[in-house]
C-alpha positions in Angstrom: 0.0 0.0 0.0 1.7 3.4 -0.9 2.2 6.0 1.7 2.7 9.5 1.4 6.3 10.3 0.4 6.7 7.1 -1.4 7.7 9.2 -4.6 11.0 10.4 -2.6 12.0 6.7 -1.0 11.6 5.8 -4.6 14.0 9.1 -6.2 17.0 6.5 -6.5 15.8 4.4 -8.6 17.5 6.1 -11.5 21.1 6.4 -9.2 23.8 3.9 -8.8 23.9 3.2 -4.5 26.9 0.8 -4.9 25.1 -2.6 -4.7 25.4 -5.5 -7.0 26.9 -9.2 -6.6 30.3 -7.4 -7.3 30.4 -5.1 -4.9 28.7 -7.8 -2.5 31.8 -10.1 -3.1 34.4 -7.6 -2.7 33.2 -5.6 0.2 36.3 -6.9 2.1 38.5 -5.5 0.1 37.3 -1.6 0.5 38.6 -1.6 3.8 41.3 0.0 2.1 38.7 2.9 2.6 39.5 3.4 6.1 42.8 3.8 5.3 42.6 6.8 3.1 40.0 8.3 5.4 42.9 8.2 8.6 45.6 9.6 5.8 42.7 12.1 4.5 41.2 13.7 7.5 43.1 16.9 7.9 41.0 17.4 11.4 38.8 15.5 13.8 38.5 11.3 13.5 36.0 8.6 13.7 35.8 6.1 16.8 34.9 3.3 14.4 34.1 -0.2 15.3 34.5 -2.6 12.2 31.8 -5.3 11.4 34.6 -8.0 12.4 34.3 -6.3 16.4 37.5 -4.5 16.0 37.6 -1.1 17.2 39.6 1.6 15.4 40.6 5.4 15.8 40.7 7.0 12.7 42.3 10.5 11.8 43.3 12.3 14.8 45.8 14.4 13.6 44.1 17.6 14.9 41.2 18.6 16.7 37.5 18.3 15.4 34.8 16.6 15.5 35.0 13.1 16.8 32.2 10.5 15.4 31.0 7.1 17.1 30.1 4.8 14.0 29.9 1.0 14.2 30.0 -0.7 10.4 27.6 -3.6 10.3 28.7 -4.1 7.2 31.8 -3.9 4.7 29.4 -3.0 2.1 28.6 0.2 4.0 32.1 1.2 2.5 31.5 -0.2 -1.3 28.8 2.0 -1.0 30.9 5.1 0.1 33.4 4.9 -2.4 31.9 4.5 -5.5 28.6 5.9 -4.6 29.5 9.0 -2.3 27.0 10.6 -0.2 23.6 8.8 -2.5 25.1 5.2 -1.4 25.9 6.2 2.1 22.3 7.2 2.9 21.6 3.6 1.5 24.0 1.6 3.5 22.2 4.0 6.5 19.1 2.6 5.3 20.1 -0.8 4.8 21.7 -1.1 8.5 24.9 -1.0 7.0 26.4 1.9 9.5 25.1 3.3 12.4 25.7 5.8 15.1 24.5 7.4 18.0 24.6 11.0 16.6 25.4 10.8 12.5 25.4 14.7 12.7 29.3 14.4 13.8 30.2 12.6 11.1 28.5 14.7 8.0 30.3 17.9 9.9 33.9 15.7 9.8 33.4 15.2 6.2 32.5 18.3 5.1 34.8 20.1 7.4 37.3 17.6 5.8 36.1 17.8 2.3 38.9 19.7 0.5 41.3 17.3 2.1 39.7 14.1 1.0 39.2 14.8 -2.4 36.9 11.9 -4.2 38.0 9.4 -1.2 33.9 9.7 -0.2 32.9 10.7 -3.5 30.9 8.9 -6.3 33.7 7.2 -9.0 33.7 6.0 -12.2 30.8 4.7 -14.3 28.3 5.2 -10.9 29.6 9.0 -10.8 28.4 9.6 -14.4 25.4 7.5 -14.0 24.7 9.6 -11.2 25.2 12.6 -12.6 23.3 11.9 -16.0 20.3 10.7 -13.7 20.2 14.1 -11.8 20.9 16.1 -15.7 17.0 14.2 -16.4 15.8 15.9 -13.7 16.7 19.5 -14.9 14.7 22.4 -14.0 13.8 23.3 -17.6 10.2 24.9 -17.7 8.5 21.6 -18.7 10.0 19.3 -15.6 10.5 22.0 -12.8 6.7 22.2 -11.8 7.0 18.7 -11.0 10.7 19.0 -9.0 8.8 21.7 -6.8 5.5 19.5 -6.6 8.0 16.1 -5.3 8.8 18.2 -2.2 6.9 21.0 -1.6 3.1 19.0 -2.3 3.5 16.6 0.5 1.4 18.6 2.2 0.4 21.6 4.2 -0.1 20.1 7.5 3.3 18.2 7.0 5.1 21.5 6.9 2.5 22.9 9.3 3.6 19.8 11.8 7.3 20.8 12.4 7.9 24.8 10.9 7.1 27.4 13.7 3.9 29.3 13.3 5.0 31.8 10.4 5.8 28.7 7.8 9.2 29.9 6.9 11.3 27.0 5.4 14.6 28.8 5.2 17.3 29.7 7.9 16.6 31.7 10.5 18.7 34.3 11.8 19.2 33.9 15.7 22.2 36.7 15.4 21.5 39.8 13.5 24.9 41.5 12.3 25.9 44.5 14.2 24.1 47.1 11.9 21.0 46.1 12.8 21.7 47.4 16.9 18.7 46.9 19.5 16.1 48.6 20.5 14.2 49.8 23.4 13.0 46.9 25.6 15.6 44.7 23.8 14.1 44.3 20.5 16.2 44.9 17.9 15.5 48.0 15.1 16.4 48.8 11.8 18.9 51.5 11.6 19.2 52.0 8.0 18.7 55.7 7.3 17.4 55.3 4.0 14.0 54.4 5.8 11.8 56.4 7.0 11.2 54.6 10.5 12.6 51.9 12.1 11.0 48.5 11.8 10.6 46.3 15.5 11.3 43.3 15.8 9.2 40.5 17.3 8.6 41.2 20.8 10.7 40.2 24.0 8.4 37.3 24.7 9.1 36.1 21.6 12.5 36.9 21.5 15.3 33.4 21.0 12.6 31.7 19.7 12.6 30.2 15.9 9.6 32.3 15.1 11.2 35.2 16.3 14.5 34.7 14.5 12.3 33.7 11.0 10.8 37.5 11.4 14.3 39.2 12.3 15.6 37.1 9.3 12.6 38.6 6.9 12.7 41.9 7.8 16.3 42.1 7.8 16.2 41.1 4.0 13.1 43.7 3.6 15.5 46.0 4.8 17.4 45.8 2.2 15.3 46.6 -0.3 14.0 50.5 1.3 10.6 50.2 0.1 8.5 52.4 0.2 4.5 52.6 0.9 2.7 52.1 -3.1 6.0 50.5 -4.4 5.7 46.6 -6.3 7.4 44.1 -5.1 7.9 40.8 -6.9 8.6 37.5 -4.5 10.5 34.8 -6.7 9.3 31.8 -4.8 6.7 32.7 -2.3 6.4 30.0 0.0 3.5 29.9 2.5 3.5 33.3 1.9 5.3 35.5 5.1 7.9 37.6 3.4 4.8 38.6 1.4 2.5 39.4 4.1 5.2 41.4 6.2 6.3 43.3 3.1 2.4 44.4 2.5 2.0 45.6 6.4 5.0 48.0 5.1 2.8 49.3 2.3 3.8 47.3 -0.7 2.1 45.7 -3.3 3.2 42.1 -4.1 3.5 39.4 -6.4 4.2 36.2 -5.0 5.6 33.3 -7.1 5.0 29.6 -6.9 4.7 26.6 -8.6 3.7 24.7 -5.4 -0.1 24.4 -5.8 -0.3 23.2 -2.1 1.6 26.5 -1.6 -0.3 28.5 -3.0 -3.6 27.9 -1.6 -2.5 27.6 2.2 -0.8 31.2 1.4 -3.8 32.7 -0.1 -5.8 31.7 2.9 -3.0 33.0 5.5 -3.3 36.5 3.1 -7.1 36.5 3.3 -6.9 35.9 7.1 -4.6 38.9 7.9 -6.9 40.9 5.2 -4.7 41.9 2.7 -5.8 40.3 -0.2 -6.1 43.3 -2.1 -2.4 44.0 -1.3 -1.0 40.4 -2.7 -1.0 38.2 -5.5 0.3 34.4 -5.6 0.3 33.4 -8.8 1.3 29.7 -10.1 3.8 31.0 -12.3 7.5 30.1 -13.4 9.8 33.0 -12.8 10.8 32.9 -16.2 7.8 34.1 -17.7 7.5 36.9 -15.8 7.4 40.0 -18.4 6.7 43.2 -15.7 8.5 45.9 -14.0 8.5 46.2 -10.1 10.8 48.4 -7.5 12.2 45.6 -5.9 12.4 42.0 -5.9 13.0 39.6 -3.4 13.8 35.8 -3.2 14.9 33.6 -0.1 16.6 30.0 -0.7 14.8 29.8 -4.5 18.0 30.0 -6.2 19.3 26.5 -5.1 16.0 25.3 -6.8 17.2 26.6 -10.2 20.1 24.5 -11.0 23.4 26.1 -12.8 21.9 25.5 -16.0 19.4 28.4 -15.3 20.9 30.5 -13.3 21.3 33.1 -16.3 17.8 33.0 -16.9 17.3 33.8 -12.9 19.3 36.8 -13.0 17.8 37.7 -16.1 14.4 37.8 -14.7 15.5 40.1 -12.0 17.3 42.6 -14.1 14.6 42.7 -16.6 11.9 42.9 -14.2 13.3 45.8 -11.9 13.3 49.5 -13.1 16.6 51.2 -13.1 18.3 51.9 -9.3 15.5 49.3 -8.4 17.2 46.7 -5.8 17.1 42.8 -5.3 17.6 41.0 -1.9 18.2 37.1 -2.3 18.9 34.7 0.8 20.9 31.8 -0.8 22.9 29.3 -0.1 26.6 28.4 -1.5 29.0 25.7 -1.3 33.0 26.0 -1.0 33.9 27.4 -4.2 36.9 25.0 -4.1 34.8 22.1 -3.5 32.2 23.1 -6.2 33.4 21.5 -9.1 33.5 17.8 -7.6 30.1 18.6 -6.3 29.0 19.6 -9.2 30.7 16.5 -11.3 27.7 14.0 -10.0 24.4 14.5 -7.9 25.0 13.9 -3.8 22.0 12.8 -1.3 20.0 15.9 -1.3 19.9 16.0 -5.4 19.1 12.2 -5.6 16.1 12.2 -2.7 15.2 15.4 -1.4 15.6 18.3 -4.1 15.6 17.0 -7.7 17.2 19.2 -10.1 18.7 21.6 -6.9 22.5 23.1 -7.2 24.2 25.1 -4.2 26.1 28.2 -5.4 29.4 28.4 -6.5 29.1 32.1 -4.9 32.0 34.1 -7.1 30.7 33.0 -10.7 27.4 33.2 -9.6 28.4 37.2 -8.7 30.2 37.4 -12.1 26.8 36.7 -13.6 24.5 39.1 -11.5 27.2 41.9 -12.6 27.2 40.8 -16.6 23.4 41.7 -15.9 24.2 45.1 -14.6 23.3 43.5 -11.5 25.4 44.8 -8.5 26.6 42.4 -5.7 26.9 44.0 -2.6 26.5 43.6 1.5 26.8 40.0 1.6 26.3 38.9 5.4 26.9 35.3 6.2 25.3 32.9 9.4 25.6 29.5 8.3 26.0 28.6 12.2 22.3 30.0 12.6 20.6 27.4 10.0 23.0 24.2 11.7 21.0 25.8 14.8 17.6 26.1 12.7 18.1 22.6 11.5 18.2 21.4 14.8 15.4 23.0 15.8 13.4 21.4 13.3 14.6 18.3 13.7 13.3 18.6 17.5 9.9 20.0 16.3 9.6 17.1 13.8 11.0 14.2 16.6 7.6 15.5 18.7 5.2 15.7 15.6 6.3 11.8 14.8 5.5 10.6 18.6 2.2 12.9 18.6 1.0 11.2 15.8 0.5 14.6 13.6 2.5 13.3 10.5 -0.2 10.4 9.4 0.3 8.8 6.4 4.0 8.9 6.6 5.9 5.3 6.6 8.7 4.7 9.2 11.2 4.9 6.0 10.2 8.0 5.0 10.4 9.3 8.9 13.9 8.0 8.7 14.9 9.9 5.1 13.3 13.0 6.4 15.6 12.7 9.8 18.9 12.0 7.6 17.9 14.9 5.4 18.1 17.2 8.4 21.2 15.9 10.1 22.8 15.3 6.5 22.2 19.6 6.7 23.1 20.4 9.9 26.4 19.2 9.9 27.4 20.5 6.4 26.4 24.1 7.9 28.4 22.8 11.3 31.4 22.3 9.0 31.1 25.0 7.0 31.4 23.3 3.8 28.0 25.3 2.9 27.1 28.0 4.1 24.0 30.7 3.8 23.8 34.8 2.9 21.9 37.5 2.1 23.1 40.1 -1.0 21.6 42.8 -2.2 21.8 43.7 -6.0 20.9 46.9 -7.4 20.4 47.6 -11.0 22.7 50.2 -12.6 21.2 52.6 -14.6 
């Protein structure tokens, strides 16, 4: 009987994992693996236990993160190295490897990445399937409707079950930068002097909390953009509609993007519920069709949706739809631009399973492009730390919605993916591999 989620426990289907009667026979032989891994990791080590009993320490030649893991099986490590990060969820899966805390172990690797090259990386014939299995999932205008759909339609109330109450599924930002100062009563203001007034924060019984930090986080990037009362403002990918509802209490008129149709309605409801309906338009429309001129636009964690294949077309759509000295605040997120072209080079666990068709920025070329565009690229503030600490918080939330009972529907498999998903994330941002930022552009005259 199919469950909800199925569709994602089923997204490999096209990917190599690393099993087969070959790899089954030969398991043995990649211990080999554990040998690079001690000579690779610059910092940090894993207390391993081998399937055999044998415990080992591996790495240790500075400090960092120290992992428990205990290999059930050698074929945990056949999946490693010729599958990278897609067969290591598997082996996960399959009871191959386990460990009290896994998120340890994804920070080792990513705070190791540059030193272990391809050592945990997919290889020869399963790297290029790989990679030509994520190329068929591009987000061309045809397939990218149903990308969006795989993750974002699996529900309102399972988004509802483990976001805080203002349905933001981006970092939050627990740690303003020092420009933003605080306020009276300790909430913290906007002092940018091209606004008019300052804008509050949430209030001080709110304050530390993940709603809280999601709202200092939106109006921090509505900052950016100094709008004014009357002024349009275009929202490439809307969500569940917040950034749009806050930038409407400041006056603005906005049109909200999404190909989500589960989006789409729950925000339209949320709109019609604070009464600003005649304020805000979501539309179920791809960004590159927009063919308008607005003041400002503004677009949190799309980008990675895009893929590098389109990120010309994104910037295009920005520069063409704002009017000259109009400005454009993105919140994105961005790998190591040393470790971007092995990352690029095949698809990894979050391309195979959770976001088809997805790419992190490679932050400089990315730049290069906004500014061929007469795009500027300016003010970029970085807090990385805050989503590992937003990740954890959801992980929390969704732990409590599972043993409530408030996911139905969901298979125990799928619970598991989802909980690897957010570990997986939370220690890429702990080892600061990845990393997230809002920029502002502004268009040149």
């Amino acid at each position: 009987m199919a469950t909800r989620g199925d569709h994602l426990l089923k997204a490999d289907r096209s990917f190599a994992t690393g099993a087969g009667l070959i790899g089954r026979i030969a398991a043995p032989a990649f211990a080999r693996v554990l040998d690079q891994l001690h000579e690779r990791l610059a910092a940090g080590g894993i207390h391993a236990t081998l399937p055999s009993g044998e415990r080992r320490r591996i790495g240790f030649h500075a400090p960092g993160p120290e992992p428990v893991v205990q290999l059930h099986s050698w074929m945990a490590l056949v999946r490693l190295a010729t599958s990278g990060s897609v067969g290591w969820y598997k082996a996960w899966e399959r009871g191959e490897w386990s460990s009290p805390d896994p998120v340890p172990l994804f920070d080792l690797f990513m705070r190791n990445a540059a030193s272990l090259g391809d050592t945990a990386r997919a290889k020869g014939p399963m790297r290029l399937l790989n990679w030509a299995a994520h190329q068929w999932r591009d987000n061309n205008p045809v397939r990218a409707r149903d990308n969006i759909a795989a993750h974002y339609d699996l529900g309102n109330d399972f988004y509802a079950a483990w976001l805080d109450e203002t349905m933001t599924y981006s970092s939050a930002l627990f740690s303003p930068p020092p420009a933003c100062g605080r306020g009276p009563g300790g909430g913290s203001v906007n002092l940018d002097p091209a606004l008019d007034t300052p804008t509050p924060s949430p209030s001080r019984e709110r304050e530390g909390s993940l709603e809280a930090a999601q709202l200092v986080k939106i109006h921090l990037l509505l900052d950016r953009l100094q709008l004014q009362p009357g002024q349009r403002l275009l929202e490439i990918g809307c969500g569940w509609g917040t950034l749009a509802i806050e930038a409407a209490k400041r006056g603005a008129s906005v049109v909200g993007l999404t190909l989500s149709t589960e989006q789409k309605a729950s925000a339209e409801r949320k709109i019609a519920a604070a009464n600003l309906s005649d304020r805000i338009a979501i539309r179920l429309q791809d960004y590159r069709d927009i063919r308008e001129t607005f003041d400002a636009v503004a677009s949190v964690e799309m980008v990675e949706a895009v893929g590098q294949r389109w990120w010309g077309a994104y910037l295009d759509t920005i520069a063409r739809s704002l009017r000259r000295g109009g400005r454009a605040a993105l919140q994105f997120i961005a790998i190591r631009p040393e470790l971007f072209d092995r990352y690029a080079a095949s698809a990894d666990f979050i391309q195979a399973y959770i976001f088809p068709g997805g790419m992190l920025l490679h932050e400089p070329r990315f730049a290069a492009l906004a500014r061929d565009r007469g795009l500027s690229w300016e003010q970029v503030d970085w807090f990385g730390q805050d989503y590992a600490r937003t990740l954890k918080l959801w992980r929390a939330n969704y732990e409590r919605a599972v043993t409530e009972g408030r996911l139905p529907g969901f298979s125990d498999e799928f619970h598991r993916l989802w909980r690897y998903y957010l570990m997986y994330c939370e220690g890429g941002f702990r080892g600061e591999g990845i990393d997230v930022g809002q920029v502002t552009m502004v268009k040149g005259s």
